[in-house]
TORNU-300018 format. One line per 2 residues: number of its first residue (from 0); their letters; for each residue x, y, z of N, C-alpha, C, O. Coordinates in pm, 1 decimal. Each point is the difference from the previous one (the first is absolute). Example, Ala and Ser with C-alpha at 12.3 -4.5 7.8 and 13.67 -1.06 7.14 Angstrom:
// TORNU-300018
0> AS> 1319.0,-569.0,780.0,-89.0,119.0,0.0,90.0,120.0,0.0,103.6,-1.9,66.5; -138.6,106.9,-138.5,82.0,119.0,6.0,-77.0,109.0,73.0,50.9,110.8,16.9;
***
This chain:
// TORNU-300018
0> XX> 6902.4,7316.5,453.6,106.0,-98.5,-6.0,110.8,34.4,98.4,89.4,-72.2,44.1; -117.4,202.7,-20.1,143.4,25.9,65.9,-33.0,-21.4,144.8,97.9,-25.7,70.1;
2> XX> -235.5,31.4,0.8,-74.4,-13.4,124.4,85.0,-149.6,24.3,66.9,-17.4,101.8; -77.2,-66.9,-188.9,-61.4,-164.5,1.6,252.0,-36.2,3.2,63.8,-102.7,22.8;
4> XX> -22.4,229.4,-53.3,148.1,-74.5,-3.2,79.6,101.3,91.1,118.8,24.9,-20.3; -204.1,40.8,138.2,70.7,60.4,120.7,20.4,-140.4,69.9,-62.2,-103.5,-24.4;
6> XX> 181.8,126.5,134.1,15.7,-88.6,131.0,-27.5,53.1,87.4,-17.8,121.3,-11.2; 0.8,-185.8,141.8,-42.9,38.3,116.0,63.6,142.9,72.4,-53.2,64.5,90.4;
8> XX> 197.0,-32.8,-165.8,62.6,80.7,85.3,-30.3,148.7,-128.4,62.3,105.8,9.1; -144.6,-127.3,-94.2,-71.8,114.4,-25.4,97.2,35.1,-140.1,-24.5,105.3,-58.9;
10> XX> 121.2,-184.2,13.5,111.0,38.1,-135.3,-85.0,-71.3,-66.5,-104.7,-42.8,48.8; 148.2,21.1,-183.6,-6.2,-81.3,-118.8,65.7,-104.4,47.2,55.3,11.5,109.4;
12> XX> -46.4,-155.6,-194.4,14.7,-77.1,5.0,197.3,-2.3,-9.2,31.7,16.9,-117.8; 62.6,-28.9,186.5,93.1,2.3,-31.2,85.6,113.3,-72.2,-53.8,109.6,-15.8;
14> XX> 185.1,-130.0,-29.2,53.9,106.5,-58.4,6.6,-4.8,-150.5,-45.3,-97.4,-60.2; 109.0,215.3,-12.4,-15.4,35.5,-133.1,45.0,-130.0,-94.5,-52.9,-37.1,-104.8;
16> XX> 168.3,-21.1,175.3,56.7,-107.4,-36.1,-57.7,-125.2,15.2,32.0,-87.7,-80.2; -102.6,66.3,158.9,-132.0,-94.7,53.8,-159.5,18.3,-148.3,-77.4,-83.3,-47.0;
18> XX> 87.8,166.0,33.8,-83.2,37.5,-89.0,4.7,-29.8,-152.9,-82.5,-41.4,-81.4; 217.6,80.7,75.8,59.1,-58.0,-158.3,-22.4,-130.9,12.0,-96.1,-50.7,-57.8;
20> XX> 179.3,-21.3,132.6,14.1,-144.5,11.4,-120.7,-46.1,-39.7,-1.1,-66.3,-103.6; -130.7,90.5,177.1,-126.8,-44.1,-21.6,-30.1,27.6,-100.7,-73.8,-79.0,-58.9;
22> XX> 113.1,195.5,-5.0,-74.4,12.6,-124.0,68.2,-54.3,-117.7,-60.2,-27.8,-103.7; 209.7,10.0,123.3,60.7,-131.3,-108.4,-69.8,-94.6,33.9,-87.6,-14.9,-85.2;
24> XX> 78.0,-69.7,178.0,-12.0,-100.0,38.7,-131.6,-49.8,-78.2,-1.2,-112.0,-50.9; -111.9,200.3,42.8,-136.2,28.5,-15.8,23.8,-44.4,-149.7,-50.8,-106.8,-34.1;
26> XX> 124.3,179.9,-59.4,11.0,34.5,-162.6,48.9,-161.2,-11.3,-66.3,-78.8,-67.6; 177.2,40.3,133.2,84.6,-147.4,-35.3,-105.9,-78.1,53.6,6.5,-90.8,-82.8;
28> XX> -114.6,51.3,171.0,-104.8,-74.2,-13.1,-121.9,67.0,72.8,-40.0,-4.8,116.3; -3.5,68.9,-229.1,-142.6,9.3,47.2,-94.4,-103.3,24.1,0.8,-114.9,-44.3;
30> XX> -93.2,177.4,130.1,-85.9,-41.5,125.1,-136.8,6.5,-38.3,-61.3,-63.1,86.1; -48.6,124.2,-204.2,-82.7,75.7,22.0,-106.5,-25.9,99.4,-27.8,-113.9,37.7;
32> XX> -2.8,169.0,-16.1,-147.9,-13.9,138.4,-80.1,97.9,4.9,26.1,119.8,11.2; -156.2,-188.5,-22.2,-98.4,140.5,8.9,-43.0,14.1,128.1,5.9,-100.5,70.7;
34> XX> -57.4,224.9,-13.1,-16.0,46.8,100.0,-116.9,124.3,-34.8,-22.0,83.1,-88.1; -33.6,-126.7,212.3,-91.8,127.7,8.4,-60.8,79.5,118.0,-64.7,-47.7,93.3;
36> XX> 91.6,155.8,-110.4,54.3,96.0,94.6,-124.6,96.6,32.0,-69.2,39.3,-94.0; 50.0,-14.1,180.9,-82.0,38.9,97.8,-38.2,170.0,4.4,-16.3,82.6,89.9;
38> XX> 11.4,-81.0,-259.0,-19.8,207.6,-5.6,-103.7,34.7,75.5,-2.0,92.1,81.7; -93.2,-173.0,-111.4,-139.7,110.7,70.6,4.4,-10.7,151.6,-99.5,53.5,48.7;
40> XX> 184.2,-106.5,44.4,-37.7,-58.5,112.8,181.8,144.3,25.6,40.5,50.8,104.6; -1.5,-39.9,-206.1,137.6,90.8,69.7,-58.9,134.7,-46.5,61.2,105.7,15.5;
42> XX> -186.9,-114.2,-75.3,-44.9,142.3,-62.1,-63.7,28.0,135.6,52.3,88.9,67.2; -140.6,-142.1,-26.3,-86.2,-19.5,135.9,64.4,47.7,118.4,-37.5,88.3,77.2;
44> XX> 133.4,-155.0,-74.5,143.0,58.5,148.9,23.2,108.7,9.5,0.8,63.7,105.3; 33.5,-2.9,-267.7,71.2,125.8,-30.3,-131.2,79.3,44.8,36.6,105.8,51.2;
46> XX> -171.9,-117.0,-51.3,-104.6,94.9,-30.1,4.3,15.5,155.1,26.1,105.7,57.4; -65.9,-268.6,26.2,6.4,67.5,133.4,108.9,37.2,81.2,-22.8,9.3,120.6;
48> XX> 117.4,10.0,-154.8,125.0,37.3,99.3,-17.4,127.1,-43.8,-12.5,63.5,104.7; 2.5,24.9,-209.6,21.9,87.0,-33.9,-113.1,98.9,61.3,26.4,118.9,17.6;
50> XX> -194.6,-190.7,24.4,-108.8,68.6,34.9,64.1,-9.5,169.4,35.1,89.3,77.1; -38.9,-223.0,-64.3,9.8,-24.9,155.9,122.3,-54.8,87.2,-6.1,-95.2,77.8;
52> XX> 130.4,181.8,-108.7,106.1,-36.7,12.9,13.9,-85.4,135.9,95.6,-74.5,21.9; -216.1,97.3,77.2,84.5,-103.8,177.3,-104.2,-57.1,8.3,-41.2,-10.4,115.5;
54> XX> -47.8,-51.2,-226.9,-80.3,-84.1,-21.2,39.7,-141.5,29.8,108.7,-43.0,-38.3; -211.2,-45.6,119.4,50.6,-109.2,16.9,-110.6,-130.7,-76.1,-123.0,-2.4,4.2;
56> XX> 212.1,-92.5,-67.3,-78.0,-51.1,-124.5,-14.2,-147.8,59.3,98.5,-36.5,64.1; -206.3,-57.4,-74.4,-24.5,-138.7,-4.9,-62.9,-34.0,-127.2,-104.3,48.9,-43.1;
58> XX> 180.0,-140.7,-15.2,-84.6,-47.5,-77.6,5.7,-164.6,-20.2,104.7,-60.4,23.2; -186.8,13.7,-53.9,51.4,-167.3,-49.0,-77.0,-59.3,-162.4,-91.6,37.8,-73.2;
60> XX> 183.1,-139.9,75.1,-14.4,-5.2,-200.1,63.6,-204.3,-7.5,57.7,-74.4,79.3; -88.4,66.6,-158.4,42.7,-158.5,-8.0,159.9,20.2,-24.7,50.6,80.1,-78.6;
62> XX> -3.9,-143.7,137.9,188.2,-21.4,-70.9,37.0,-121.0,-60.9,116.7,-37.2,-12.5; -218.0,-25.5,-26.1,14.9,-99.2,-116.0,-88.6,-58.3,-42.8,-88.9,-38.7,76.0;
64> XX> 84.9,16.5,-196.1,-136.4,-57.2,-57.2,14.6,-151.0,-53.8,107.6,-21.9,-55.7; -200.3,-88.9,63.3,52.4,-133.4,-69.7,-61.4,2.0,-140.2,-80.6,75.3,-54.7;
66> XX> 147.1,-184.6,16.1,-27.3,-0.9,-155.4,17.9,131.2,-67.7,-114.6,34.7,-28.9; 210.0,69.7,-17.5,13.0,81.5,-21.6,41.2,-87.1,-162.5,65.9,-102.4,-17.9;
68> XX> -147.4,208.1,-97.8,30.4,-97.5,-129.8,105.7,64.6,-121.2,62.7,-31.5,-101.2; -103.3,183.0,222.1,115.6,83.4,-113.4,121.4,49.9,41.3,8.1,64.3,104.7;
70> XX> 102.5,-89.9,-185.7,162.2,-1.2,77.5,47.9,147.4,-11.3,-16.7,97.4,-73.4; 106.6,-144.3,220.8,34.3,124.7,28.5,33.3,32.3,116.9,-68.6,-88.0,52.0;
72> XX> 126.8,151.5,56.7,-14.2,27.3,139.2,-92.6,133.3,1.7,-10.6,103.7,-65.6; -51.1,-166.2,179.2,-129.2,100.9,58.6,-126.2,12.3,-143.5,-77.0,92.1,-27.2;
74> XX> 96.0,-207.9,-32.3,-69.7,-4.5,-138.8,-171.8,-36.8,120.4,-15.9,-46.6,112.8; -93.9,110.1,-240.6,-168.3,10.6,83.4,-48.1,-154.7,-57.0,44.2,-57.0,-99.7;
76> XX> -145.7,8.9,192.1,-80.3,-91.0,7.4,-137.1,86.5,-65.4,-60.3,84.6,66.0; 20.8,-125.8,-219.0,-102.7,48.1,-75.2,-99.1,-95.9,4.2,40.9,-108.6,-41.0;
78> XX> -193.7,109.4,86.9,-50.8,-84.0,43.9,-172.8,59.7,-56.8,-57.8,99.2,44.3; 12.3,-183.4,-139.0,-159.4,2.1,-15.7,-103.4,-98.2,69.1,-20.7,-120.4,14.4;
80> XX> -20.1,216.9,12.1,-127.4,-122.9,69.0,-145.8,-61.1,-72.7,-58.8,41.8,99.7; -0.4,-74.1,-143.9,-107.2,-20.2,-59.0,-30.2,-151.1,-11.2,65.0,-104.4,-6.1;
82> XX> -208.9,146.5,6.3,-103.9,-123.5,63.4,43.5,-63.9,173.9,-35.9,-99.8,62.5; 117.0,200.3,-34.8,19.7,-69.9,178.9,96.4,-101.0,-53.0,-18.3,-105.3,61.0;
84> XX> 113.8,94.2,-149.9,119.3,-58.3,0.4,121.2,152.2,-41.1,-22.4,107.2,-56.1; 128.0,-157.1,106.1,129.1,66.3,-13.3,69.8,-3.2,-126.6,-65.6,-94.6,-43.7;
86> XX> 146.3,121.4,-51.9,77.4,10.2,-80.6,126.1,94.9,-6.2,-16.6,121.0,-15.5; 156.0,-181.9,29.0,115.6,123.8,-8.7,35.4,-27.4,-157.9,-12.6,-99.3,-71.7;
88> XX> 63.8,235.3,49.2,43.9,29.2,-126.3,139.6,-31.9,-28.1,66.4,-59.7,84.9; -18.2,93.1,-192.8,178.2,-38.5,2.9,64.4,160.2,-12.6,110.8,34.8,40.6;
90> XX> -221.3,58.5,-114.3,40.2,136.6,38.0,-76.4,108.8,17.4,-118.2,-16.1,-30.3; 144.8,106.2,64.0,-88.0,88.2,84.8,-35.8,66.0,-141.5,-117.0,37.4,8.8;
92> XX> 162.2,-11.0,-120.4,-83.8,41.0,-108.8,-146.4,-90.4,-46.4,-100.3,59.1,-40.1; 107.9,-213.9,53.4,-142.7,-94.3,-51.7,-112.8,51.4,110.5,-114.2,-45.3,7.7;
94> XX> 152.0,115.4,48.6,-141.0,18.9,129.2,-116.6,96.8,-63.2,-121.5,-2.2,19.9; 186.9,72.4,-88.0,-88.9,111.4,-110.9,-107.8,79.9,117.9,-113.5,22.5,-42.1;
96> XX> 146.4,22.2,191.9,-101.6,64.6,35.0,-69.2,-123.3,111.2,-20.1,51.9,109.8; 5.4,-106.6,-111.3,-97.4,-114.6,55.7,70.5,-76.9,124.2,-55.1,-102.3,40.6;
98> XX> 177.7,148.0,23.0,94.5,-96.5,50.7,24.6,102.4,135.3,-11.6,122.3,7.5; 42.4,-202.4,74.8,70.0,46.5,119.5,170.4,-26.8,19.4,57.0,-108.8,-8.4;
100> XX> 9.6,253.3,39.2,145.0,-36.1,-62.9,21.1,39.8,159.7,-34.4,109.8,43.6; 95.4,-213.1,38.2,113.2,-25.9,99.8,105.2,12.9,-35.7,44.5,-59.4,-98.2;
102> XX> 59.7,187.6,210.7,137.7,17.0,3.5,40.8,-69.2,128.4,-79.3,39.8,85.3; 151.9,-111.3,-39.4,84.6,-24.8,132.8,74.6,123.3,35.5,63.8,63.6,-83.8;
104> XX> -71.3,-35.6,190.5,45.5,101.1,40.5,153.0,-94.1,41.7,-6.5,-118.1,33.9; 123.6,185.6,-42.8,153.0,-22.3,5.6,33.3,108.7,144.1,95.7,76.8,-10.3;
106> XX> -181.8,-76.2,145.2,44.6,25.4,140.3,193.8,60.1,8.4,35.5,93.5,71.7; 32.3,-150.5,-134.9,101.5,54.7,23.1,38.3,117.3,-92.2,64.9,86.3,59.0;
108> XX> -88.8,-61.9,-188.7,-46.5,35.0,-66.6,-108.0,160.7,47.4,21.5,120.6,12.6; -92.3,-176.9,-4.9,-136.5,119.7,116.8,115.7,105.2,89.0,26.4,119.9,-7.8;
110> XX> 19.0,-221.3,84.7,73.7,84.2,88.4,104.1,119.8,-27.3,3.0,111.0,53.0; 83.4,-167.3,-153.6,70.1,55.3,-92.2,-64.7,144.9,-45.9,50.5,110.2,21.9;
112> XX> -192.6,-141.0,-100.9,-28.7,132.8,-31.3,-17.4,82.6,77.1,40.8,113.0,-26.8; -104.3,-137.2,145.0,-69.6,38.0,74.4,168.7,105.1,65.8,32.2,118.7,-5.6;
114> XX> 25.9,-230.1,55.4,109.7,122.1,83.7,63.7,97.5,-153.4,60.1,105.7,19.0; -81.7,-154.1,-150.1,47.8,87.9,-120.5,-123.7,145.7,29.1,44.4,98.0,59.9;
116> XX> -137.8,-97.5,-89.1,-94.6,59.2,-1.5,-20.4,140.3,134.1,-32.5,117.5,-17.0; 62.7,-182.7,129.1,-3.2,44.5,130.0,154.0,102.9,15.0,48.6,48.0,102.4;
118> XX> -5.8,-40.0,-227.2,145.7,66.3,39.0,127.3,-72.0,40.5,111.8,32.4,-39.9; -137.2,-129.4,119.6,131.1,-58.3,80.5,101.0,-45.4,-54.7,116.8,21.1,32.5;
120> XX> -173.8,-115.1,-157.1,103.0,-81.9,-88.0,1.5,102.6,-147.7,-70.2,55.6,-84.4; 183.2,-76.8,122.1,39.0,116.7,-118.7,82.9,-74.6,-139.0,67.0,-97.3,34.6;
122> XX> -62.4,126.9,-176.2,50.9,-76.2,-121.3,111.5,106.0,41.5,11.1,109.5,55.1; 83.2,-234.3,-130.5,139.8,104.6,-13.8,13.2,103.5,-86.8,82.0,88.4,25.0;
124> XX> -174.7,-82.9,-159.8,-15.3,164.5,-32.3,-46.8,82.6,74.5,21.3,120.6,-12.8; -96.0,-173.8,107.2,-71.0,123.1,91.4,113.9,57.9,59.6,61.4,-81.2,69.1;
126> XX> 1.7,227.0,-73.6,104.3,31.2,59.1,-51.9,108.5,94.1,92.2,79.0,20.3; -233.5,-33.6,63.2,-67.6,57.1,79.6,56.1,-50.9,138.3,18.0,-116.6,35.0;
128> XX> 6.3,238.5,38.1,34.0,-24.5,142.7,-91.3,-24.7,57.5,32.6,-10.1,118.3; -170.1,-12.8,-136.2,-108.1,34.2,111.1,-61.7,-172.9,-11.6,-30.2,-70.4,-96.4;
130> XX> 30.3,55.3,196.3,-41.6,-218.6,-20.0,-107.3,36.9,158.6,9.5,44.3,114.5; -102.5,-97.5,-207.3,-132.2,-40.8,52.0,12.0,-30.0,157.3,106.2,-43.3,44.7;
132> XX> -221.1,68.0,42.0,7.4,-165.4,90.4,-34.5,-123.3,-57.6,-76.2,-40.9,-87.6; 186.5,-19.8,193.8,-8.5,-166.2,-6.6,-175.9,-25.7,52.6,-99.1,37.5,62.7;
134> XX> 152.3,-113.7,-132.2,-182.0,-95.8,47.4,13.1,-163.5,120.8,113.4,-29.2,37.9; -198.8,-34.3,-4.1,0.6,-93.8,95.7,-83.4,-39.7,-132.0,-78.1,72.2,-62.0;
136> XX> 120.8,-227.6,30.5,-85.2,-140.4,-96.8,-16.0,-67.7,58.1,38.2,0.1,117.0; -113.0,-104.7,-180.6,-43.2,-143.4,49.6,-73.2,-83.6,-72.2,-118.1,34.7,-2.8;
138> XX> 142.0,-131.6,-56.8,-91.5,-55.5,-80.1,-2.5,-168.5,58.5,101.3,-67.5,18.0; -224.4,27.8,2.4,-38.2,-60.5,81.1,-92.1,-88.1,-77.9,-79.8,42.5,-83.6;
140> XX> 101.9,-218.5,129.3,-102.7,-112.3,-67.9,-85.5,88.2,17.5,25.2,117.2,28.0; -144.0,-169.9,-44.3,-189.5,13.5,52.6,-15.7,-39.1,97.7,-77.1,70.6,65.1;
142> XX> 130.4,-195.5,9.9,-67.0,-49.0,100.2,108.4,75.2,91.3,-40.8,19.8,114.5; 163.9,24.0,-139.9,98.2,62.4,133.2,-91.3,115.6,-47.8,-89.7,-51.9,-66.5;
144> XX> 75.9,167.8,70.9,-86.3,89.3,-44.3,-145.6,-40.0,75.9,-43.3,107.9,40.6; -24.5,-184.1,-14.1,-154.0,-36.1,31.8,53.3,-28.4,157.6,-28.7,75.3,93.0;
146> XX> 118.8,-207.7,-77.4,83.2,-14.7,148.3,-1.1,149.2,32.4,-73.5,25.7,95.4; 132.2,74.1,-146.7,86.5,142.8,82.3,-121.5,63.5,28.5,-20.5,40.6,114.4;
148> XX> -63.5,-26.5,-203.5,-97.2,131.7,-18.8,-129.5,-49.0,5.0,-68.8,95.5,36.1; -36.8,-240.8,-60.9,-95.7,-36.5,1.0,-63.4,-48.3,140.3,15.0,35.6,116.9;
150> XX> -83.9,-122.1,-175.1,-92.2,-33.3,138.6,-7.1,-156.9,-38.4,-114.2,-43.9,-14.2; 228.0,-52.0,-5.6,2.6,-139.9,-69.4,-75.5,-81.4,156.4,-38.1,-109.3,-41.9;
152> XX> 18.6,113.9,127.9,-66.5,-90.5,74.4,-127.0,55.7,-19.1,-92.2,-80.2,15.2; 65.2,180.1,-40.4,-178.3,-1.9,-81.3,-42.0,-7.5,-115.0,-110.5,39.4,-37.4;
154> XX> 226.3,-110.1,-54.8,-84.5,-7.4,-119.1,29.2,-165.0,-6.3,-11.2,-37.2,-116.8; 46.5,-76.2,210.4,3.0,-130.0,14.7,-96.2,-88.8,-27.5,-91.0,5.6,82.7;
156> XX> 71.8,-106.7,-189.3,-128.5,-43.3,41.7,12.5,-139.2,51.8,107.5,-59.9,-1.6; -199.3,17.5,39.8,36.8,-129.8,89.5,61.1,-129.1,-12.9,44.3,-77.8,84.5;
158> XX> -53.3,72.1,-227.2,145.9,-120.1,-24.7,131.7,60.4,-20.3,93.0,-61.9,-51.7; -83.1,214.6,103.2,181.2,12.1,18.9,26.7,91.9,-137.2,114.9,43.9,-3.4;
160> XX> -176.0,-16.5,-79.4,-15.8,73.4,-115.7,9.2,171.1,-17.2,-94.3,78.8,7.1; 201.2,-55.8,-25.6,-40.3,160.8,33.3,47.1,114.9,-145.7,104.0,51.8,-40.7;
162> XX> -177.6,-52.9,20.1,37.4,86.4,-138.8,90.9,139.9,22.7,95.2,23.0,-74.5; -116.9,30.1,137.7,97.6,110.0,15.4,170.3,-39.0,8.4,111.3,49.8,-16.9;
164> XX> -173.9,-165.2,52.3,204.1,-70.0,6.3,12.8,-111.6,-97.4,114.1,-25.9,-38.3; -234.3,-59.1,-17.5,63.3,-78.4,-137.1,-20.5,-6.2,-77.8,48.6,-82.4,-77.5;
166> XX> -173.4,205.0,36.7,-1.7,39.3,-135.9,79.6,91.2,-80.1,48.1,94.3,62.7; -22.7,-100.8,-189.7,89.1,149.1,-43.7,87.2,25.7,22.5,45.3,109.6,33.0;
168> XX> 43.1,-295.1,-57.2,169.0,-8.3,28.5,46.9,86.1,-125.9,109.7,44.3,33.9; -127.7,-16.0,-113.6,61.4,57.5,-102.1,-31.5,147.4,-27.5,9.5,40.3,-116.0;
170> XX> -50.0,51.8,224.3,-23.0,163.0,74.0,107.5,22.8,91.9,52.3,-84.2,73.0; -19.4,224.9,-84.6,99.2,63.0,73.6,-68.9,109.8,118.0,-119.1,24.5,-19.4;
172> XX> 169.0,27.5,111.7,-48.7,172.4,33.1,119.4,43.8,-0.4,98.2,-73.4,11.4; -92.5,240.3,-29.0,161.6,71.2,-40.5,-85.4,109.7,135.0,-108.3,58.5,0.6;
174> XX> 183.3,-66.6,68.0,-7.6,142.0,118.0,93.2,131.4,-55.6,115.9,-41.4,-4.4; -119.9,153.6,-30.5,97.9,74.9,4.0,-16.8,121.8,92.9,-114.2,42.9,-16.4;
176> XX> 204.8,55.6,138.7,-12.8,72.0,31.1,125.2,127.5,39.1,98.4,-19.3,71.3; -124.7,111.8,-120.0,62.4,82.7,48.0,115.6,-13.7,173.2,-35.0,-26.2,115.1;
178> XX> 141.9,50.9,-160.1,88.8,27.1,134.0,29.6,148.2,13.5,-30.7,89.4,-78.9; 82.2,-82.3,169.3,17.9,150.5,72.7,185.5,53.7,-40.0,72.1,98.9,-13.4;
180> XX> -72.7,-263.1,9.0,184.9,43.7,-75.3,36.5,70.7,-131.2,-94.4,19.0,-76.7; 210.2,21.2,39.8,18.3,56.0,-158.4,68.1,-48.4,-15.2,57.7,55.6,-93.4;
182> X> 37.6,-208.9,143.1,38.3,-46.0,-111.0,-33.2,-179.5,36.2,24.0,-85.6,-85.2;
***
């Protein structure tokens, strides 16, 4: 939680007094919202930064899913298939085993851990002098990603159709790499 309420310039969100406010503010009208948060994917970061600290990572993941039936931000698309038809659930408990559970990956989010994980971005309890290298990101459609790095005039087919660029509007790629800077 505390990854997901740093700002860009690496503090917490505002000051002590900034904080109260929100949190009266919060009690005099609550908000509730469920959310779901991305442990195994910040367990994952932590494992490889820690093996392969100037490791450089690509990965890509859907960043949004349609028809999503269960509420929530970054809530999974639970999905059975049988007889060659589809079925989504309303929660990821009715799947009993038998279901394919989609997370959207939250790219800004990713990044976040990722420079958390890597040392750089530091929580304001962390009171350690020693801050990571910075990293170089990028998270990129599919088809800017296929444009940069593919071969899209060979996968064309002759009515103008090219899957590497219009399929899988709803996929990301996340580049991350090591810089040579320390801060």
């Amino acid at each position: 939680m505390e990854i997901m309420d740093l700002d860009k310039d690496h503090s917490t969100r505002g000051s002590i007094a900034t904080s109260l406010g929100r949190s009266i503010w919060a009690k005099v009208f609550p908000k509730p919202q469920r959310c779901w948060l991305p442990t195994g994917c910040l367990k994952l970061l932590e494992v490889l930064h820690g093996a392969l600290p100037k490791m450089s990572l690509i990965a890509s993941d859907f960043s949004f899913l349609p028809d999503v039936r269960i509420p929530g931000e970054r809530a999974p698309l639970v999905s059975t298939k049988k007889d060659g038809s589809s079925s989504d659930h309303n929660s990821y408990l009715d799947a009993k085993g038998d279901a394919d559970i989609f997370f959207p990956t939250d790219f800004w989010l990713l990044e976040r851990m990722d420079h958390y994980c890597s040392g750089w971005l530091k929580l304001q309890k962390d009171k350690t002098s020693q801050q990571g290298k910075k990293r170089r990101t990028l998270a990129l459609d599919t088809y800017q990603f296929m444009e940069e790095f593919g071969l899209p005039s060979k996968t064309r087919t002759k009515d103008g159709y090219n899957p590497l660029l219009d399929d899988f509007k709803n996929t990301k790629f996340y580049l991350s790499v090591p810089t040579h800077n320390t801060k």
